[in-house]
ZAMARGU-4260 file (C-alpha; in steps of 0.2 Angstrom, whole numbers, plus 5000, padded with zeros to 4 digits):
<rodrens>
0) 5229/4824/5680 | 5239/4838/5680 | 5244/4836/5661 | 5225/4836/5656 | 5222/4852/5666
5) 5237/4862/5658 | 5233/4856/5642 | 5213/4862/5644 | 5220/4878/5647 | 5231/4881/5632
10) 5216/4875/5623 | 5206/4889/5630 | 5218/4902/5625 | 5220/4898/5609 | 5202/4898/5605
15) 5199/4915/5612 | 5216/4920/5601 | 5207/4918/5588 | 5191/4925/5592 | 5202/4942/5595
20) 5208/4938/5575 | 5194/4937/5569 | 5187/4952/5575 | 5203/4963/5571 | 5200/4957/5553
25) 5183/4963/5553 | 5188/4978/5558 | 5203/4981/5546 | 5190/4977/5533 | 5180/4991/5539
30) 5193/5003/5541 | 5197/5000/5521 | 5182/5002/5515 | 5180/5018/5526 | 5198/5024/5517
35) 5191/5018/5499 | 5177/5031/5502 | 5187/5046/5511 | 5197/5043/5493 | 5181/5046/5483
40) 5179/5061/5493 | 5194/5068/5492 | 5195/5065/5472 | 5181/5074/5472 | 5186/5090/5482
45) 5203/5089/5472 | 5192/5094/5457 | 5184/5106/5466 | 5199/5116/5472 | 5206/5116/5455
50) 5186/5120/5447 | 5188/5135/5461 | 5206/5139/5457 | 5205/5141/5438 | 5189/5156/5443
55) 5199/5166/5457 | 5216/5167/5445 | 5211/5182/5438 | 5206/5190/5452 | 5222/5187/5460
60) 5233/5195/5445 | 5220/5210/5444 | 5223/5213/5463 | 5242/5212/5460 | 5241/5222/5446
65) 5230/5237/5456 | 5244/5235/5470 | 5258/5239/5458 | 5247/5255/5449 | 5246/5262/5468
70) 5264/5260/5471 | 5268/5267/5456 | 5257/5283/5459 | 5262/5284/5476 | 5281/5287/5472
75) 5275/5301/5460 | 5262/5309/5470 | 5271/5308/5487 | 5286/5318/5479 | 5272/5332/5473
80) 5263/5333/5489 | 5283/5337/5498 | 5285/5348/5485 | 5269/5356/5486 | 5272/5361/5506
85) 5290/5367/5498 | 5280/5379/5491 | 5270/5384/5505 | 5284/5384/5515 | 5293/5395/5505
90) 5278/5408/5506 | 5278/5406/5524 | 5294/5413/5525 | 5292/5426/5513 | 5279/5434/5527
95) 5291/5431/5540 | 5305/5440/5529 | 5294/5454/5528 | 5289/5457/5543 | 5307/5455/5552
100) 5310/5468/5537 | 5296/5481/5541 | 5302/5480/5558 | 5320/5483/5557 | 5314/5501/5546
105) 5306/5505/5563 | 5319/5500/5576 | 5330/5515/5581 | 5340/5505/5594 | 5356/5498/5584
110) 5357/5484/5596 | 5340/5477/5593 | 5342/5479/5577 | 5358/5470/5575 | 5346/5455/5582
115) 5334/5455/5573 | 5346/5456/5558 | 5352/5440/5564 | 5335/5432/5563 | 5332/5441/5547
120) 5350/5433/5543 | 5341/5415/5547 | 5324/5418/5536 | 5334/5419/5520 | 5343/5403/5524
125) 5329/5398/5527 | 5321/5402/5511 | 5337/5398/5502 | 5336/5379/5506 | 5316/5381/5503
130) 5320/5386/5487 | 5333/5374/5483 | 5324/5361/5490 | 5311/5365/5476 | 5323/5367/5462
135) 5330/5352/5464 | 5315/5341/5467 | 5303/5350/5456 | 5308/5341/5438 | 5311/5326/5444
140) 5294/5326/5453 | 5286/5332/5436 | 5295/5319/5425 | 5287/5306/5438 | 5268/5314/5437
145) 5271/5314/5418 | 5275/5296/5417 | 5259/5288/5427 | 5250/5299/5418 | 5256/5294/5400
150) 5254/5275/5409 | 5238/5277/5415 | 5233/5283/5399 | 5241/5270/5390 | 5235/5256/5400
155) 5219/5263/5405 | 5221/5255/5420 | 5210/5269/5430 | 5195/5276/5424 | 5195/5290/5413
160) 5189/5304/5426 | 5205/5300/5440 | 5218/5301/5423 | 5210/5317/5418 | 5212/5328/5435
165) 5229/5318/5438 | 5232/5325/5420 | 5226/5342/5425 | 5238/5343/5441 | 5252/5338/5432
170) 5249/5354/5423 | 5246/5364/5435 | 5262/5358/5443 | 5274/5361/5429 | 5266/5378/5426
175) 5269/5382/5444 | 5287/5376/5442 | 5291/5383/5428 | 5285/5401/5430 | 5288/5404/5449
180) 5304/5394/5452 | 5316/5405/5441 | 5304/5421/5451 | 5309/5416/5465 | 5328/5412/5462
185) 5332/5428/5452 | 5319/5441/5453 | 5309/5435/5472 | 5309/5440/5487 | 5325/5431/5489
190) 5334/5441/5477 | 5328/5456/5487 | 5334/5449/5504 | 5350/5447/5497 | 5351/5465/5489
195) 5347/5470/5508 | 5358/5461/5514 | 5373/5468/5505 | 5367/5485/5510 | 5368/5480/5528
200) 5384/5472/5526 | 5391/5489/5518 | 5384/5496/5533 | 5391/5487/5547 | 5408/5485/5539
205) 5407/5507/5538 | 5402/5506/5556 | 5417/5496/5561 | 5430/5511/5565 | 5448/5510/5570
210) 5454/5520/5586 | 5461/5535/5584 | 5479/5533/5577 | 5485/5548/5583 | 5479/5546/5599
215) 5487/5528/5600 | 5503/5536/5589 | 5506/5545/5607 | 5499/5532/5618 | 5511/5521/5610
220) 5528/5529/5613 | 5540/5526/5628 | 5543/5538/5640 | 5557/5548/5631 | 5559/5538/5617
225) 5555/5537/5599 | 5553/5520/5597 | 5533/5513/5594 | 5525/5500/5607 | 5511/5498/5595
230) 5497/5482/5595 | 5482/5479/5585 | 5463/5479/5594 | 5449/5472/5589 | 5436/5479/5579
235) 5419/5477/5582 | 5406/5471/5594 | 5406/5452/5595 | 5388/5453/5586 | 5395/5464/5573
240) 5407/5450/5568 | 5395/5438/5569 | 5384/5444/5559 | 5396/5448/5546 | 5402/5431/5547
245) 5385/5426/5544 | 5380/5438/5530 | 5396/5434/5520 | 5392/5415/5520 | 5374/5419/5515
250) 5380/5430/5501 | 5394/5418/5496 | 5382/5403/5496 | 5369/5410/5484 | 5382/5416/5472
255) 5386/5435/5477 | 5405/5429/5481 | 5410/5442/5473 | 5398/5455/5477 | 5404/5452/5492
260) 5421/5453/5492 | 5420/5470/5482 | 5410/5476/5493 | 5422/5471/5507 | 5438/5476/5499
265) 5430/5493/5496 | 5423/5499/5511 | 5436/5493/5523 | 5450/5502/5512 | 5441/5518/5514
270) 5442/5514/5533 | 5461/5511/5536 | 5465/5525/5523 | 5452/5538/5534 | 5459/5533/5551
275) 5476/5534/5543 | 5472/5550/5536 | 5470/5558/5553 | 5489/5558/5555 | 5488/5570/5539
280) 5500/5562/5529 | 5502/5576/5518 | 5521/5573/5515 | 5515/5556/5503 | 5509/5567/5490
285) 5526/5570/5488 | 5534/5555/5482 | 5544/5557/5463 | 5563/5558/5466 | 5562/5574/5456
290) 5548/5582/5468 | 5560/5575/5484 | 5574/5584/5478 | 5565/5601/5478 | 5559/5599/5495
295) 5565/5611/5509 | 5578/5600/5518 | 5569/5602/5532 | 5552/5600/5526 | 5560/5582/5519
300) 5567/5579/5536 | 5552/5580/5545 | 5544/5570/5532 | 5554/5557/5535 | 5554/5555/5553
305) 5532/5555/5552 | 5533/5542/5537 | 5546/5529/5548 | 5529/5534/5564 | 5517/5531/5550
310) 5523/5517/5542 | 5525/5505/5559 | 5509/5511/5565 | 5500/5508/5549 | 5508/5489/5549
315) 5507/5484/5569 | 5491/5491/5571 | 5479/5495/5558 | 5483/5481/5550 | 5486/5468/5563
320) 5468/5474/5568 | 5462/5474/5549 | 5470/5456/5545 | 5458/5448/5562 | 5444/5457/5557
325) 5447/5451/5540 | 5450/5430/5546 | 5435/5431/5559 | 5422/5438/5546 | 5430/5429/5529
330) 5438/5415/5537 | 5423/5403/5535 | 5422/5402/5515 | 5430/5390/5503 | 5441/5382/5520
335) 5449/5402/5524 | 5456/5402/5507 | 5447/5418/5502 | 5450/5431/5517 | 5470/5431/5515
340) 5469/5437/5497 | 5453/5452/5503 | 5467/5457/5518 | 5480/5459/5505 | 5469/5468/5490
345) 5466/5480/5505 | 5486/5481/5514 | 5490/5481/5497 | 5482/5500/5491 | 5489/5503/5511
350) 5507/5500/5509 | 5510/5507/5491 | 5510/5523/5497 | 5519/5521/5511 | 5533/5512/5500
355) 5533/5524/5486 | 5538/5539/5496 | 5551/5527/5502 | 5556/5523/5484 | 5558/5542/5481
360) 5568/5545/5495 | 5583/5532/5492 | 5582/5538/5474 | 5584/5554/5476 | 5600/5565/5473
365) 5612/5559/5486 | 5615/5574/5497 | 5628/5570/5513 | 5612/5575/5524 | 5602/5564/5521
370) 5614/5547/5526 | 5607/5548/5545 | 5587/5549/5538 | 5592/5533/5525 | 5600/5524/5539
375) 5583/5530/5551 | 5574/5522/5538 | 5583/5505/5536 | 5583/5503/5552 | 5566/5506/5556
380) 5563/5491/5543 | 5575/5481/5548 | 5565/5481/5569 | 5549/5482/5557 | 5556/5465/5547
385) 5549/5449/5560 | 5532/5460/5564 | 5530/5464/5544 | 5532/5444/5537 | 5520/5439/5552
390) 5507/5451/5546 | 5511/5449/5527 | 5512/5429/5528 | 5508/5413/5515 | 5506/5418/5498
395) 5494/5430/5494 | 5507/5443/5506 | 5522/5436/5494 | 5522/5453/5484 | 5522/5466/5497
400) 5536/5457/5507 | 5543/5457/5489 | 5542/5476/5488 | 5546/5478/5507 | 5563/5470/5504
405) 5567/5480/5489 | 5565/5496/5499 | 5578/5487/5511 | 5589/5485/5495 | 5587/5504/5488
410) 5589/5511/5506 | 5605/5501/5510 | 5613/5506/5490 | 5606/5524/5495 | 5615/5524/5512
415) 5630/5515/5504 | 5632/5530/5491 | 5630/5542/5499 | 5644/5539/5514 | 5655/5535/5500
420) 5654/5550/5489 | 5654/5560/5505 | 5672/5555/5505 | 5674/5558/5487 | 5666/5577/5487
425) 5679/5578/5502 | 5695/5573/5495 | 5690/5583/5480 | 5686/5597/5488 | 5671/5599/5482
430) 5667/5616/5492 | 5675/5624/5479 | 5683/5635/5492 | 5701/5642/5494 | 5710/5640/5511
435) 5703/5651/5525 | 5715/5668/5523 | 5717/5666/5543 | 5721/5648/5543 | 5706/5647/5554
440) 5698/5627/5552 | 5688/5626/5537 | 5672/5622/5539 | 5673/5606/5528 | 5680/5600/5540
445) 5669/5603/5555 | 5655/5598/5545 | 5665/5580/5543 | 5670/5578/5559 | 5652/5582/5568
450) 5645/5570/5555 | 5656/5555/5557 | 5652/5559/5575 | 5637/5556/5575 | 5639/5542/5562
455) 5647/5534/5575 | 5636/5536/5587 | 5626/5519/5595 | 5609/5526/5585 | 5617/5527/5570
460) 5635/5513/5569 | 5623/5500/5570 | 5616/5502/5555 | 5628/5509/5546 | 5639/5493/5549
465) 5623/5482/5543 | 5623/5492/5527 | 5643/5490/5524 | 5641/5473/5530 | 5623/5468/5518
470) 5634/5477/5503 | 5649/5467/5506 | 5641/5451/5506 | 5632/5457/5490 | 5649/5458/5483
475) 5658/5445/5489 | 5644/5432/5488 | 5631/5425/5504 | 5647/5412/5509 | 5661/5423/5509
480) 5667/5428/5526 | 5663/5447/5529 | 5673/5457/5544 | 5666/5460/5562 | 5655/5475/5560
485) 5665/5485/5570 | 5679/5482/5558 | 5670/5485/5544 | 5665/5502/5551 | 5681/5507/5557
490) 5689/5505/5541 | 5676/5514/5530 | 5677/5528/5542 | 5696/5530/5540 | 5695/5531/5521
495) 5684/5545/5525 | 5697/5552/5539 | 5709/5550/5524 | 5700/5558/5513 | 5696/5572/5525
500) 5716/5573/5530 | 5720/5575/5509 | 5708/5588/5507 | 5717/5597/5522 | 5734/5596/5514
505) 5726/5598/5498 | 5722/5617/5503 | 5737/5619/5517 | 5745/5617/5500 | 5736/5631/5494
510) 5745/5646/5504 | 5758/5656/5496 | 5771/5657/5513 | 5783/5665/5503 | 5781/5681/5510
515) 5793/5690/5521 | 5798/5707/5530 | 5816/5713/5530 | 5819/5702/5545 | 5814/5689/5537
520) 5799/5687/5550 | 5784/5678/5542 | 5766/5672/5546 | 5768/5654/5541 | 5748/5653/5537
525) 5750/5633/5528 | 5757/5629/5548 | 5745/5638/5559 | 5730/5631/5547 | 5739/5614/5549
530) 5740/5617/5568 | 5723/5624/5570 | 5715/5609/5559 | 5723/5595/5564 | 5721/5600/5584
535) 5704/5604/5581 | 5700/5583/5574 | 5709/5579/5588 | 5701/5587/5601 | 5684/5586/5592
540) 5686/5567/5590 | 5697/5559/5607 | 5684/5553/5618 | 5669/5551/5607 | 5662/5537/5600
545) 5670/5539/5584 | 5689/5544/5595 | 5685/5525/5604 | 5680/5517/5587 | 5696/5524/5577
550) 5706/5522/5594 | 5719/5533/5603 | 5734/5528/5594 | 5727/5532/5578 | 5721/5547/5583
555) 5738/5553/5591 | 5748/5549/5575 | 5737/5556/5562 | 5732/5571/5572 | 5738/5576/5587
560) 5757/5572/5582 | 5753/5582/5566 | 5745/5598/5575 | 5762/5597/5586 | 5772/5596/5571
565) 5764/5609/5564 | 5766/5620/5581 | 5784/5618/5580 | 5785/5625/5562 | 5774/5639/5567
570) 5787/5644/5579 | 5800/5641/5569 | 5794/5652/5555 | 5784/5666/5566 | 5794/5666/5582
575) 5813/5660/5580 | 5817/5674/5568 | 5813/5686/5579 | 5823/5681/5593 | 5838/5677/5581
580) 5838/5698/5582 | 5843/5697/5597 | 5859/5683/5595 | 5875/5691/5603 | 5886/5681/5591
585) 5891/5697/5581 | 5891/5709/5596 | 5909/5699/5605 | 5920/5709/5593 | 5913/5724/5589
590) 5922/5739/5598 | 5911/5748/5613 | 5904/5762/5604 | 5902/5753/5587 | 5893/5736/5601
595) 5881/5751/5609 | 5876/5758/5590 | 5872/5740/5586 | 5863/5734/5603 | 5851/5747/5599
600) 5848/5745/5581 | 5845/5726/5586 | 5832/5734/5601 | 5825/5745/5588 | 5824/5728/5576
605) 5815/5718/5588 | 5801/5730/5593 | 5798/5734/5575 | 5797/5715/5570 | 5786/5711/5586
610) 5776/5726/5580 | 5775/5718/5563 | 5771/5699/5569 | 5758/5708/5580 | 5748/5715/5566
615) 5749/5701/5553 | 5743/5690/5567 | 5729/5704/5572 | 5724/5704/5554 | 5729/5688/5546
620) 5731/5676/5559 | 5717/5666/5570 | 5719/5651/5584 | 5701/5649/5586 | 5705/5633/5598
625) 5705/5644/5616 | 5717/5629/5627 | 5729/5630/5610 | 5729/5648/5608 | 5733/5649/5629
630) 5745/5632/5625 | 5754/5643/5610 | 5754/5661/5617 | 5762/5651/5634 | 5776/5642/5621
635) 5779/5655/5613 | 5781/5670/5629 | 5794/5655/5635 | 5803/5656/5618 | 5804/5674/5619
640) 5805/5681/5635 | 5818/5674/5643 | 5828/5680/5627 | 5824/5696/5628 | 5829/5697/5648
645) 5845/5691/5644 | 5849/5704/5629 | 5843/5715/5641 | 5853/5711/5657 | 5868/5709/5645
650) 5867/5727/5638 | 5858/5734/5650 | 5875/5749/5651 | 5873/5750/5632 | 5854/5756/5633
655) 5857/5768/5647 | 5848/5783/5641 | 5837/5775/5629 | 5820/5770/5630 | 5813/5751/5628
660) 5802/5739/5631 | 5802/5729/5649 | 5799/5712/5648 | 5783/5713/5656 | 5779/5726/5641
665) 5785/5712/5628 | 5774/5698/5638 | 5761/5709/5639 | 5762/5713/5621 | 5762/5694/5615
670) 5746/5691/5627 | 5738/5704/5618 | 5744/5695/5602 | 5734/5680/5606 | 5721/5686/5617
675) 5715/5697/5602 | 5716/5687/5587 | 5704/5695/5575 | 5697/5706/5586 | 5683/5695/5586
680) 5686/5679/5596 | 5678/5672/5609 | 5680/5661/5621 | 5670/5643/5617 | 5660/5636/5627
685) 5660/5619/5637 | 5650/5612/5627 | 5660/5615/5613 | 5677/5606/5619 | 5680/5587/5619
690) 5689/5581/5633 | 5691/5596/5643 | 5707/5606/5646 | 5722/5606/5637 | 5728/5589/5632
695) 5750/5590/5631 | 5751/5600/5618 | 5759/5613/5631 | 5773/5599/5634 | 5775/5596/5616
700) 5777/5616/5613 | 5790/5617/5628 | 5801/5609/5618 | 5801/5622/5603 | 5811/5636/5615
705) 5829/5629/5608 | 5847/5631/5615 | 5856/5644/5607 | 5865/5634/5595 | 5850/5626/5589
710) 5842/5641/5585 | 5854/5648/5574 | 5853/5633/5567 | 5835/5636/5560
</rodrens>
């Protein structure tokens, strides 16, 4: 019963299965036929579309074609319509420039007026780039406008009204362009702003003044001193230098470079050469060796000595101030190549002046004077040399440190010469004059010795040494190895002490000694000039700065060993004979009345020789040197004296009844003797003497008084 039921029920399912089939089918037959129709429609719209495609093509290309023609006149029109507010721009600032000039006519306040130079300043940039702007842009904008026209034309893709006004502007653009663009560049308002603006800049560069040199020529020297503590200033007001600046880059960018560097170079050389002027630099006038050689010595001295002031205060601070002035206000064109070359053009006109009265000087004739002003003068440039490179650097200051160091080269063969044919007019006696008659020193040789003296001296050895020591290297070559520069001096002034010592032997030679009285009593002139000459270099020299640089020993065997030798000969010629009168020798065998006839002819003889030495010394005789006239008179009243006591105390039975001098008579006799001189001698003054007192030659001169024997034997 069971099996029955299950198997009713599958029945039952299947039959309703199928019922659900069969109406699915039915419905899928439906669907395909509602898909056969949606087909038929949509072939149908298909055409359509492509019906409706094939009418709008046409319009779709005309539209793209009208987008491209306004592209295409955009880029040309936009161009114009910019350059057209170029163009009113441009007239906008022409007013403005205008204005700011009318007002700067009126304004009597410098300040102000600088300011409202500045803005003037600003407007012609302005303008410059507006103009520019419209020569760059104008053809290019008219080659476009010319081109859509010609298409438009062409194509006649516009109607014929719109091509003929685009037409119309194009012409009245290039017109425009053409006529008023070149205007406005070259014959403008533009080109008048410029014109005024080199008139301004003239005028602030003649505004800008240097302090008074001669003021800071005083200012800048040390208390006591000679030597310059100069420094440069600044020039100008902060706005001046702006706008300087400003105006130069203006000038230089619209092609007035040059304009503007003329105009720079000008004025400010008429500045430094007016404030240098104030000093009244007459002397540079003067500047041929020829017209040098005529000057008064001691207008040429004086010369000097302002030209070594001028010349560092032209360098350390008219310059130094001129070079600053010349990088703040040039320094900004073409990356500061420009402003070195301007200072230079300007230091340039400066400093040939100043180096051709240089020139001159170390050319001209070669006078011994004139050694200590060479050597002033070298080393003036050679404290000058670090300060003078720094000023005068790089490339454009090559040829005035070119001509600075050949100034140094003339000054140090100048100096050179000159010291060496001092020594040569000295050993050739170049005075031209005979031995002094009194054997007093010759002035030859004072003059020598005060000049090495003051060659030798700390304000003059240095540089004398640096000169021997530059001309020795010149010689010898940059890597030979040149003496100490003491040496070198030392030895170059012994070849002039040489020289000085042959000319005094040269004219000690010159005496004629040969004369005698009956006595044989002489004046031994060659001996006392001897004597008097060499003490004199001695005395003049020991303890001096040339006495330390030649040294004692030197000076002691060439001088003072000399003078004593001298001393003793003038004793032994002058002196000796007159006390050999008085020798006893021959007096031992005469009988009584013959040895009384002959003690009184040798009294008599001894008064009339020291009568006779008295007056050839009075007239013919001088010992200028008052500690070696007191040292001789001393020697010799020892050598005589005591001599005549003794003949005297001997025969003193022999002279009864006769009249004769006392010793103190003789002694005060011989005082008078050297006391006198010429009748004209005075004592020197302290000032005069080197050393002070007397310095041994007394000790030497004792030993002239000689035994007895000895004397005889002279």
């Amino acid at each position: 019963m069971g099996s029955n039921y299950k198997a009713a029920s599958r029945l039952s399912d299947l039959e309703l299965t199928r019922s659900d089939l069969k109406t699915l089918l039915k419905a899928t037959a439906k669907t395909e036929e509602s898909l056969r129709k949606m087909d038929n429609k949509f072939e149908v719209i298909d055409e359509t579309l492509l019906t409706s495609s094939r009418r709008v093509a046409p319009l779709q290309s005309l539209a793209m074609a009208t987008k491209a023609l306004e592209t295409r006149i955009n880029r040309a029109v936009t161009p114009a319509l910019a350059l057209l507010d170029n163009f009113k721009l441009s007239e906008s600032i022409q007013h403005k420039l205008l204005e700011l000039s009318e007002k700067m006519s009126t304004e009597k306040s410098m300040s102000k007026r600088l300011k409202k130079l500045v803005k003037y300043v600003d407007c012609v940039d302005q303008l410059k780039v507006s103009i520019d702007c419209i020569c760059q842009e104008g053809e290019p904008v008219i080659q476009r406008l010319q081109e859509v026209v010609e298409f438009l034309s062409r194509t006649k893709a516009t109607d014929q009204y719109r091509t003929h006004r685009l037409r119309e502007t194009l012409v009245t653009l290039k017109a425009l362009y053409e006529t008023e663009v070149d205007a406005m560049r070259f014959e403008g308002l533009l080109d008048e702003a410029l014109l005024n603006l080199q008139d301004e800049y003239e005028s602030i560069l003649e505004q800008i003044r240097h302090r008074n040199v001669v003021e800071l020529q005083a200012a800048g020297k040390d208390d006591g001193g000679d030597e310059m503590v100069i420094m440069g200033s600044d020039l100008g007001t902060e706005l001046e230098v702006e706008l300087l600046r400003r105006i130069s880059q203006t000038l230089a960018a619209d092609d007035c470079l040059d304009i503007c560097i003329d105009i720079y170079v000008k004025v400010r050389y008429k500045r430094v050469a007016k404030a240098l002027m104030r000093l009244n630099p007459e002397y540079l006038k003067t500047h041929t060796s020829e017209e040098i050689d005529e000057m008064p010595w001691e207008s040429l001295e004086t010369a000097i000595t302002l030209w070594i002031q001028h010349f560092e205060l032209a360098v350390k601070a008219v310059l130094v101030s001129e070079k600053k002035l010349c990088e703040q206000v040039l320094g900004g064109i073409m990356e500061g190549l420009i402003w070195p070359e301007c200072f230079a053009k300007i230091a340039d006109k400066i400093m040939a002046v100043f180096f051709r009265f240089g020139e001159g000087v170390a050319r001209s004739s070669k006078e011994p004077q004139k050694l200590f002003k060479l050597l002033d003068m070298f080393d003036s440039l050679e404290k000058l040399k670090p300060g003078f490179s720094e000023v005068f650097d790089g490339e454009s200051g090559a040829d005035i440190c070119i001509r600075f160091r050949e100034l140094e080269k003339l000054l140090i063969h100048a100096s050179s010469k000159v010291f060496w044919e001092f020594g040569l007019q000295i050993e050739g006696s170049s005075d031209g004059l005979p031995p002094p008659p009194d054997g007093s020193v010759p002035k030859i040789v004072r003059y020598s010795v005060n000049y090495l003296k003051y060659l030798a001296t700390e304000n003059y050895s240095v540089a004398m040494a640096k000169v021997l020591r530059t001309e020795q290297i010149w010689k010898a070559g940059i890597l030979s190895k040149p003496e100490t520069d003491e040496n070198l001096l030392r030895d170059a002034i012994c070849n002039i002490m040489e020289a000085l010592q042959r000319n005094v032997e040269a004219k000690r030679s010159g005496y004629n000694n040969n004369s005698r009285d009956k006595l044989g009593i002489s004046i031994p002139l060659p001996h006392v000039f001897a004597m008097n000459t060499y003490w004199y270099i001695y005395m003049r020299t020991r303890n001096t700065e040339l006495g330390k640089l030649l040294g004692d020993q030197y000076l002691k065997k060439n001088y003072k060993v000399v003078a004593e030798e001298s001393a003793y000969m003038y004793q032994k010629q002058a002196w000796v004979p007159l006390v050999r009168i008085l020798e006893q020798d021959d007096l031992e065998k005469q009988s009584k009345e013959a040895k009384v006839g002959l003690v009184r002819l040798k009294i008599e003889a001894f008064v009339k020789g020291l009568d006779d030495i008295s007056k050839r010394h009075k007239g013919f005789c001088v010992i200028p040197e008052v500690d070696l006239r007191q040292q001789i008179r001393s020697a010799t009243v020892k050598l005589v004296i005591p001599a005549y006591t003794e003949f005297l105390n001997s025969f003193s039975a022999a002279l009864q009844g006769k009249s004769y001098l006392s010793p103190e008579s003789v002694q005060e006799l011989l005082g008078q003797v050297f006391d006198d001189g010429d009748g004209k001698l005075k004592r020197r003054g302290s000032r005069d003497r080197t050393g002070g007192g007397s310095s041994g030659m007394d000790g030497r001169i004792k030993d002239f008084r000689r035994s007895r024997s000895n004397t005889s034997d002279l």
